[in-house]
C-alpha positions in Angstrom: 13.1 -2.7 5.5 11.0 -0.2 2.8 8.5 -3.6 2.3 8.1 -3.6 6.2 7.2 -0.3 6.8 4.7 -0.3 3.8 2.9 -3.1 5.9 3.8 -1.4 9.0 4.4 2.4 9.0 3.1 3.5 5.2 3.0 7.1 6.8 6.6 7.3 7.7 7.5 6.9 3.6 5.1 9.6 2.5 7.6 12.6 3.5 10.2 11.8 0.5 9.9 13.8 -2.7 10.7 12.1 -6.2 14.0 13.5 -6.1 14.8 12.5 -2.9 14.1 8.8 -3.5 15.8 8.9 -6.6 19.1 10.4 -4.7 18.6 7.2 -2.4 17.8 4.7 -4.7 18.2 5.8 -8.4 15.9 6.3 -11.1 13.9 2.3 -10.2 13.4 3.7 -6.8 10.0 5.9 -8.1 8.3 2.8 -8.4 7.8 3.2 -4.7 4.9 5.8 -5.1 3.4 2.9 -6.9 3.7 0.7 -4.2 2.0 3.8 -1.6 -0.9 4.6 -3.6 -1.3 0.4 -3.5 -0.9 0.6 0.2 -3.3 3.9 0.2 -6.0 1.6 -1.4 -6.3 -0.3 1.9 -7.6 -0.1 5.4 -5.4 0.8 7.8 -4.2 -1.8 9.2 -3.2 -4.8 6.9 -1.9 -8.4 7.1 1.1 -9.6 5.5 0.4 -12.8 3.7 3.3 -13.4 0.9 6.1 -11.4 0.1 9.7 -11.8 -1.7 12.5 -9.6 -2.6 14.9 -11.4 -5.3 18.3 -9.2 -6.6 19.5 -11.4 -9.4 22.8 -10.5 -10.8 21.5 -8.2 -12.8 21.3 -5.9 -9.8 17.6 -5.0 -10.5 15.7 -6.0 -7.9 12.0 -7.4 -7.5 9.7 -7.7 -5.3 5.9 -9.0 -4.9 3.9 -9.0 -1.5 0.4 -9.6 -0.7 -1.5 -7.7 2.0 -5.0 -8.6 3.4 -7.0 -5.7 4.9 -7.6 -6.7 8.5 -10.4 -4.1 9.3 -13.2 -4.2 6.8 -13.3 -0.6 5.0 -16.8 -1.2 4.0 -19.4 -2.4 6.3 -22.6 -3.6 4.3 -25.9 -3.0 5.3 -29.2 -3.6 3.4 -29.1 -1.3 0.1 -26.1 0.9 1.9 -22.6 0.4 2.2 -20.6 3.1 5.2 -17.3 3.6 4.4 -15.9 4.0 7.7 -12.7 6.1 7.2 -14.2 8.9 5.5 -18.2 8.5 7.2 -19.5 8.3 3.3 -22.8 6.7 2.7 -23.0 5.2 -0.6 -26.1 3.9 -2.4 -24.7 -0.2 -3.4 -26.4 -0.8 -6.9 -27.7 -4.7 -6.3 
């Protein structure tokens, strides 16, 4: 479900503090803002292309998932590059 949504709806995990995510998951569930600055390193919109969540009887769990942007953030042209979520014009060095 928490995978799914950071494919789907990353915005809708953003609202839980630290504290709140270790109340609902324990101290391992803090990884998650690891896994939302990942998904903040994307486009928008992203493609699913592997994923797998393993609890071995350990009761630590593990996952691993691969996303594809699906909407290039960077649109080359000529010597510049236009990032086009922010509008920034960057000089590429070539």
């Amino acid at each position: 479900m928490c995978l799914d949504r950071i494919v789907n709806d990353p915005q809708s995990l953003t609202g839980y503090s630290t504290l709140d995510l270790v109340r609902l998951s324990g101290a391992q569930g803090v990884e998650l803002l690891n896994w939302l600055v990942m998904r903040g390193a994307l486009t928008g919109h992203v493609r699913k292309i592997h994923g797998n969540y393993h609890v071995p009887i350990s009761n630590t769990a593990s996952a691993v998932m691969v996303l594809e942007n699906t909407d290039p953030a960077i649109e080359l042209s000529g010597e510049f590059a236009t990032f086009k979520q922010t509008g920034v014009t960057a000089w590429l060095d070539n």
